[in-house]
MDAnalysis code that builds the backbone (N, CA, C; Angstrom):
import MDAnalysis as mda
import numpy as np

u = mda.Universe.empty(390, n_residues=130, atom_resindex=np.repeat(np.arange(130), 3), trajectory=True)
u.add_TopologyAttr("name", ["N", "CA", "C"] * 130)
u.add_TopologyAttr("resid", np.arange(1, 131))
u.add_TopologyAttr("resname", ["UNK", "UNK", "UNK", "UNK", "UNK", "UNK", "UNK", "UNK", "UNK", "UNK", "UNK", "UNK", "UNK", "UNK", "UNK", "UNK", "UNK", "UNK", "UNK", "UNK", "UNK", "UNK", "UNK", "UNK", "UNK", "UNK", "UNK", "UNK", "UNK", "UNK", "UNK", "UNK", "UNK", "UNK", "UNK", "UNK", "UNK", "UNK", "UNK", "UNK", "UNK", "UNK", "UNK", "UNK", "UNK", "UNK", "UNK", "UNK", "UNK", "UNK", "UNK", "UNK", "UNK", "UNK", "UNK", "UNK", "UNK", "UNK", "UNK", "UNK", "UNK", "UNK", "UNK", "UNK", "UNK", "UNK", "UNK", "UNK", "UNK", "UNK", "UNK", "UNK", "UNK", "UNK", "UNK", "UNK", "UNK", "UNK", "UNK", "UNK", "UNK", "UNK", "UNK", "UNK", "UNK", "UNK", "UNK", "UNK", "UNK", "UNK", "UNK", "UNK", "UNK", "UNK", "UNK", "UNK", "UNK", "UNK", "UNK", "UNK", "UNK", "UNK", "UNK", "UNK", "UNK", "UNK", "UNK", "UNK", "UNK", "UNK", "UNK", "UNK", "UNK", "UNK", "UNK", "UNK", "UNK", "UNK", "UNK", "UNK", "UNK", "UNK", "UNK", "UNK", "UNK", "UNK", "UNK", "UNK", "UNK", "UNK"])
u.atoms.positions = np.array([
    [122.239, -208.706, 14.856],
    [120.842, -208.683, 14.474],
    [120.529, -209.937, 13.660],
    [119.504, -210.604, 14.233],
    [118.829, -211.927, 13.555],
    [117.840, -211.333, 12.249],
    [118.202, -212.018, 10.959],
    [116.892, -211.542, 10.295],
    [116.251, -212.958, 9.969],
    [115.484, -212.896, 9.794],
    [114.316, -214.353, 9.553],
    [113.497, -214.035, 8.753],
    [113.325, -214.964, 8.032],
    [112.809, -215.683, 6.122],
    [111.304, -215.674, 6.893],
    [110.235, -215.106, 6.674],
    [108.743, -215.262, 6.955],
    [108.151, -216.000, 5.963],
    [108.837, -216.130, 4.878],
    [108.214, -217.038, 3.295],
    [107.767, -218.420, 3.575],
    [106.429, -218.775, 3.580],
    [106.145, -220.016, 4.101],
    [106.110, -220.586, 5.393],
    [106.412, -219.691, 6.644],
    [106.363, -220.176, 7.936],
    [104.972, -219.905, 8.653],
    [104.342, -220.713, 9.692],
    [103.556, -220.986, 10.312],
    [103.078, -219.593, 10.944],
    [102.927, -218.920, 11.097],
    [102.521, -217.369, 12.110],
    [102.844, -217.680, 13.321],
    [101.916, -218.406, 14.055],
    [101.742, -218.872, 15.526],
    [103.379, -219.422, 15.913],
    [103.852, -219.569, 15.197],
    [105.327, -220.788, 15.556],
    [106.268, -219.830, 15.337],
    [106.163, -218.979, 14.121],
    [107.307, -217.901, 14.270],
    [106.983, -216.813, 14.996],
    [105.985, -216.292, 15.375],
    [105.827, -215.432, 16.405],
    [106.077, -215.849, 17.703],
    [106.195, -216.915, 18.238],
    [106.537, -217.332, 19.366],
    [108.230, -217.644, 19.376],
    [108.796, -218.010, 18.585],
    [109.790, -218.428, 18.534],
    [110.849, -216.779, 18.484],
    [110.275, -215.659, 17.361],
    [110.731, -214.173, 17.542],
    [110.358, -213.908, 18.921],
    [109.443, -213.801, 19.681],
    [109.113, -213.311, 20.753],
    [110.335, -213.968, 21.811],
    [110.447, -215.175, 21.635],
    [111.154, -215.650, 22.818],
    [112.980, -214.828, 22.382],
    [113.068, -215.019, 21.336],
    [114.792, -214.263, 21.011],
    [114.933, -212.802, 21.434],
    [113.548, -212.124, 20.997],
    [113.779, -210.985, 21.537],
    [113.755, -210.609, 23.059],
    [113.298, -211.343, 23.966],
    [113.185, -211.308, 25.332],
    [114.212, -212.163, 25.697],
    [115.290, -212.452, 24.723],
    [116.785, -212.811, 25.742],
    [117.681, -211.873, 25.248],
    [117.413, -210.661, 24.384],
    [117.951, -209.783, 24.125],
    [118.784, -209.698, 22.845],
    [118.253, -210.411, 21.714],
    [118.345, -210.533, 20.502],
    [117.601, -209.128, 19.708],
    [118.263, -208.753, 18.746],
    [117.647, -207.493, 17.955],
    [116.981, -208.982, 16.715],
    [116.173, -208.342, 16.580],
    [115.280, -209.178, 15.214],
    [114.349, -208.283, 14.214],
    [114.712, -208.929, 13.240],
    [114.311, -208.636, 11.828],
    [113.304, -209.537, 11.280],
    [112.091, -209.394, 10.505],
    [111.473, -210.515, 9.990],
    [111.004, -209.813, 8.859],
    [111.617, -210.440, 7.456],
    [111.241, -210.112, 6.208],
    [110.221, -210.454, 5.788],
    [109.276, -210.642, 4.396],
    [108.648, -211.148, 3.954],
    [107.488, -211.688, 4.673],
    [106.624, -210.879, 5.477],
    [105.364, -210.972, 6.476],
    [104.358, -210.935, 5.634],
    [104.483, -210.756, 4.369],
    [103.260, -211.006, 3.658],
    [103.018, -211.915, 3.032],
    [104.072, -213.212, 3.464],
    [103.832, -214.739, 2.584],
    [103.858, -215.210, 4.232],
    [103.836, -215.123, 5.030],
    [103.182, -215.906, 6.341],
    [101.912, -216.455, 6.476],
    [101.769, -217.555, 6.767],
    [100.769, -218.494, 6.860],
    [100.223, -218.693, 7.795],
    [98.525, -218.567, 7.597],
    [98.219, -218.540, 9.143],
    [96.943, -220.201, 8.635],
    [97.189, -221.126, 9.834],
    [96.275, -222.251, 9.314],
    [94.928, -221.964, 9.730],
    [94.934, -223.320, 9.096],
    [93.019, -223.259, 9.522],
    [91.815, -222.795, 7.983],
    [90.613, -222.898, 7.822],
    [89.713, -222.442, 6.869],
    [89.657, -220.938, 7.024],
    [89.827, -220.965, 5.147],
    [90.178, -219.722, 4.877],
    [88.787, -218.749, 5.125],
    [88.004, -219.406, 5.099],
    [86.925, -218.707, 5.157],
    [86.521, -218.053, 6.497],
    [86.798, -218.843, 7.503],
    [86.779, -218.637, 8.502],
    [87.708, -217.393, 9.400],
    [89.028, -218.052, 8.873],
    [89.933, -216.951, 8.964],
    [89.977, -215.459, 8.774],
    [88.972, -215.575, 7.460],
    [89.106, -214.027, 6.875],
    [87.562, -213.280, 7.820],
    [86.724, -214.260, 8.299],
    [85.417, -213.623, 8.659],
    [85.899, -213.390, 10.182],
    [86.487, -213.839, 10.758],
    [86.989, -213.746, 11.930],
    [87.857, -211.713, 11.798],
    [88.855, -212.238, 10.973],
    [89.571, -210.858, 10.253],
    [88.647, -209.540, 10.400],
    [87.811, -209.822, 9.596],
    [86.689, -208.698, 9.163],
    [86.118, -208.590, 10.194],
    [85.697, -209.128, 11.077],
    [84.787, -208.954, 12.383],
    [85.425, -208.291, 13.480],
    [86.692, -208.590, 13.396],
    [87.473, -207.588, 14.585],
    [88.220, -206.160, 13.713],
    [88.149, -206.071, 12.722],
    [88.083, -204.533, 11.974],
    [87.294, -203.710, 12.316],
    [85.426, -204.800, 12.105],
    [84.223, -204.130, 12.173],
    [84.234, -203.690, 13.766],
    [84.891, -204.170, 14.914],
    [84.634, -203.988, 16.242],
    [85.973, -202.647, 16.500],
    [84.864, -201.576, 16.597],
    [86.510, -200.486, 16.756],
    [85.865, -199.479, 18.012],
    [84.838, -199.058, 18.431],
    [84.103, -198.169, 19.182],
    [84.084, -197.239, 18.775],
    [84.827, -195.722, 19.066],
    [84.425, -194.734, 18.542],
    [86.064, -194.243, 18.087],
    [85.715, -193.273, 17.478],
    [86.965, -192.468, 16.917],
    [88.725, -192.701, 18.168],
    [88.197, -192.081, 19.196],
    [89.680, -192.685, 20.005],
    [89.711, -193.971, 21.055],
    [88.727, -194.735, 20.637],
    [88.616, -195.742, 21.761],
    [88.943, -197.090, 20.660],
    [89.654, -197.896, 21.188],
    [90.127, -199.350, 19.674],
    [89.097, -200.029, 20.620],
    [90.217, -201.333, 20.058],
    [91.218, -201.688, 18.958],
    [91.032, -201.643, 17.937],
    [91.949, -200.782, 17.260],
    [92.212, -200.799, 15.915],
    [93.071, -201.400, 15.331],
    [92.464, -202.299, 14.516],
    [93.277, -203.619, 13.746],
    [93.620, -202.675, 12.572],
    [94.610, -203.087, 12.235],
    [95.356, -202.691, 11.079],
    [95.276, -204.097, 10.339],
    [95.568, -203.681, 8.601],
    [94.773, -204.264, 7.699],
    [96.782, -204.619, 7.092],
    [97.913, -204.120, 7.159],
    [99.151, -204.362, 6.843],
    [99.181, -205.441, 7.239],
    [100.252, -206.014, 6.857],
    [100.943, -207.697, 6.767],
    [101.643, -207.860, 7.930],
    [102.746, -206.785, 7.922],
    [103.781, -206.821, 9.008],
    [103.064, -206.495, 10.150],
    [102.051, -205.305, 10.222],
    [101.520, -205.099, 11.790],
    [100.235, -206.002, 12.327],
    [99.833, -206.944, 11.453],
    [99.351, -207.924, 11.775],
    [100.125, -209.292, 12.577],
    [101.244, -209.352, 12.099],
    [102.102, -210.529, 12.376],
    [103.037, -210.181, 13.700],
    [102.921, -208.695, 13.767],
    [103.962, -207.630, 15.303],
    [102.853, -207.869, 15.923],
    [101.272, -207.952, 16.003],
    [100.397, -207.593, 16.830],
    [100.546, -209.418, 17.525],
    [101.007, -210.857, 16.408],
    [100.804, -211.474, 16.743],
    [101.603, -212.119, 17.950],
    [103.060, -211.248, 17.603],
    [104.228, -211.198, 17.963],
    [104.108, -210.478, 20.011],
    [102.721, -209.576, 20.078],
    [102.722, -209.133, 20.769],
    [102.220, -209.540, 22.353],
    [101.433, -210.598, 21.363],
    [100.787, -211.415, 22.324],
    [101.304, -212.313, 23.292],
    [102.457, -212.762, 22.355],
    [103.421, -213.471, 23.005],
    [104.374, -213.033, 23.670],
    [104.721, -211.880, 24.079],
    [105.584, -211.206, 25.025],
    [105.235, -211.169, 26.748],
    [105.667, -211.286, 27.299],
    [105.155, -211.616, 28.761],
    [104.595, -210.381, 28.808],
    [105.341, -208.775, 28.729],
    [104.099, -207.619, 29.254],
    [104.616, -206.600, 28.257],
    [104.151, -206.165, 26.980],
    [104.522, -205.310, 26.034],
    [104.421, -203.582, 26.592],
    [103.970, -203.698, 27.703],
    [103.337, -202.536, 27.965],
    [104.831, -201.672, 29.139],
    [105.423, -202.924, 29.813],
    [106.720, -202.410, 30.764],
    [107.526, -203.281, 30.943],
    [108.890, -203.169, 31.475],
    [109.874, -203.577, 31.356],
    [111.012, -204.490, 30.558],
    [110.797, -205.917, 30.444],
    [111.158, -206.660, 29.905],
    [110.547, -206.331, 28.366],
    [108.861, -206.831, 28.881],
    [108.155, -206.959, 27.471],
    [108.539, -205.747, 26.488],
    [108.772, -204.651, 27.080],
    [108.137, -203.339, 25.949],
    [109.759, -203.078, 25.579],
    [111.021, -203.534, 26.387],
    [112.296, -203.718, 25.335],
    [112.250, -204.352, 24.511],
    [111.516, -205.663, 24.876],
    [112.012, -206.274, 23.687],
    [110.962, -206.228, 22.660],
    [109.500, -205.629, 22.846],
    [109.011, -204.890, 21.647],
    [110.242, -204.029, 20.881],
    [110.264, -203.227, 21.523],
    [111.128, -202.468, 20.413],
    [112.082, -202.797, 20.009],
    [112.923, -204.568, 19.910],
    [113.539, -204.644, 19.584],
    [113.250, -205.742, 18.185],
    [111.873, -205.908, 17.862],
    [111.326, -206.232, 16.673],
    [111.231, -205.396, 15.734],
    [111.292, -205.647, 14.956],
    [111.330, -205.154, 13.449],
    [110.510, -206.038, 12.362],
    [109.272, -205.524, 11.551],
    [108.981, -206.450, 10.609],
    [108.536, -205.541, 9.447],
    [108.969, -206.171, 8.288],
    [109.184, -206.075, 6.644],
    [108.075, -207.049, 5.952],
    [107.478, -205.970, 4.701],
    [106.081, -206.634, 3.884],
    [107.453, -207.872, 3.095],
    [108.591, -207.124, 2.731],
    [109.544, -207.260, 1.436],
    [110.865, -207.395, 2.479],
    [111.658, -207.315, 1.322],
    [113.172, -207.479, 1.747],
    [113.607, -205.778, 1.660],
    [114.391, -205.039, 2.905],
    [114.464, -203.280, 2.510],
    [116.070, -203.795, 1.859],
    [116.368, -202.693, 1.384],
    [117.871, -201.933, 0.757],
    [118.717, -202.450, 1.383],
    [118.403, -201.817, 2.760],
    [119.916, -202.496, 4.083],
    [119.814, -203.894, 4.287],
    [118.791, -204.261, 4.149],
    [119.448, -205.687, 4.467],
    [119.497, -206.909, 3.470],
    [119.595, -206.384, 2.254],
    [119.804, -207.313, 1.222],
    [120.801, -208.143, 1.240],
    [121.587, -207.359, 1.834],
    [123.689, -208.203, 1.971],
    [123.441, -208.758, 2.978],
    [122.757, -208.921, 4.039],
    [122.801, -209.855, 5.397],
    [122.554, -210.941, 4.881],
    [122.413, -211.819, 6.208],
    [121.857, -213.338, 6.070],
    [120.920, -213.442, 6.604],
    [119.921, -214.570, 5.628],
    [119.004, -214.219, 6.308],
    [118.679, -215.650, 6.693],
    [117.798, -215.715, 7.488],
    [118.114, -217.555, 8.298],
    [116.489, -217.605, 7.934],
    [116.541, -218.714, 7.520],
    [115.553, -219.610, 7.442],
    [115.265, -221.173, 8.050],
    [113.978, -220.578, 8.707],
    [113.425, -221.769, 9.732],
    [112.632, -223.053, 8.911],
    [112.579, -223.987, 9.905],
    [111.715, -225.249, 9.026],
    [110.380, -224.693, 8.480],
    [109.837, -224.780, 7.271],
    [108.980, -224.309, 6.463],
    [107.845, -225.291, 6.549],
    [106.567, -224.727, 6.386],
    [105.802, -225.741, 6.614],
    [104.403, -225.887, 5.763],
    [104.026, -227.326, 5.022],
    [103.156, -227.053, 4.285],
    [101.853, -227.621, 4.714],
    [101.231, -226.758, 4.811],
    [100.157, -227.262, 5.317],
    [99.154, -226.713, 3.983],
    [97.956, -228.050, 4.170],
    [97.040, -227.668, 3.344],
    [96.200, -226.748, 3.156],
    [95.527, -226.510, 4.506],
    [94.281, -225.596, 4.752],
    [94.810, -224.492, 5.575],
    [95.593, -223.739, 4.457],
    [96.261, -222.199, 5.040],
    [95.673, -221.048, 3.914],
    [96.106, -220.050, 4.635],
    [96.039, -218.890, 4.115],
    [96.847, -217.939, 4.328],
    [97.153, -217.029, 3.590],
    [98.625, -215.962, 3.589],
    [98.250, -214.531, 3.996],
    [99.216, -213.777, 4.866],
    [98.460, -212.798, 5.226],
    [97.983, -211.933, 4.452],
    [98.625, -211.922, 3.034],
    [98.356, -210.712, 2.052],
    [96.940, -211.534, 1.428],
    [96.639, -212.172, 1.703],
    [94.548, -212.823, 1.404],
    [94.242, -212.292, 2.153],
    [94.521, -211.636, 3.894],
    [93.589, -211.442, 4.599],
    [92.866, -209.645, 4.378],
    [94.025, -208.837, 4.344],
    [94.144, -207.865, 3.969],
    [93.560, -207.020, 2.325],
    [92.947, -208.296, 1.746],
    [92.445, -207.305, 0.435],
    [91.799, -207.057, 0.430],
])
């Protein structure tokens, strides 16, 4: 099992990069989804956010966006899977895993950290969510 450092990484770049490990049959872990960075104006970002919350239809009809860190960053994760819905795609959905924090069990692992990236005009997922 891969676990991966989310502290400071790009969204778009680590969701593509998890998506592709898990569809060669890698188990993956991604800690710390609530310091992930998504670029671009923050303002923008967050009105975009709020606007697809506000779009839900009725009681059983979505999408329903979830307002969490981690199921924001799995939904981003989801996109990038060739078909989440059968075969390939929906194994290797379930073979993601994502964490707000670091849990209990995997404190003693290793955890790998990717090139980090600073960009100016970002925002973190735990801004989008308050």
């Amino acid at each position: 099992m891969k676990i991966i450092d989310g502290k400071g990484m790009v969204m778009g770049r680590l969701a593509s990069y998890v998506a592709k490990q898990a569809m060669q049959g890698e188990e993956i872990a991604v800690v710390n989804c609530s310091n992930i960075i998504i670029t671009g104006n923050k303002k923008f970002i967050k009105e975009k956010f709020e606007e697809s919350r506000r779009r839900v239809g009725t009681r059983q009809i979505g999408p329903k966006v979830s307002k969490s860190s981690e199921k924001i960053f799995k939904r981003a994760i989801r996109g990038m899977l060739s078909d989440h819905r059968r075969g390939r795609g929906k194994d290797a959905w379930r073979r993601i895993k994502c964490y707000s924090t670091i849990p209990k069990g995997l404190n003693s692992a290793e955890i790998i950290q990717l090139k980090k990236s600073n960009k100016i005009k970002s925002i973190e997922v735990k801004e989008i969510n308050e």
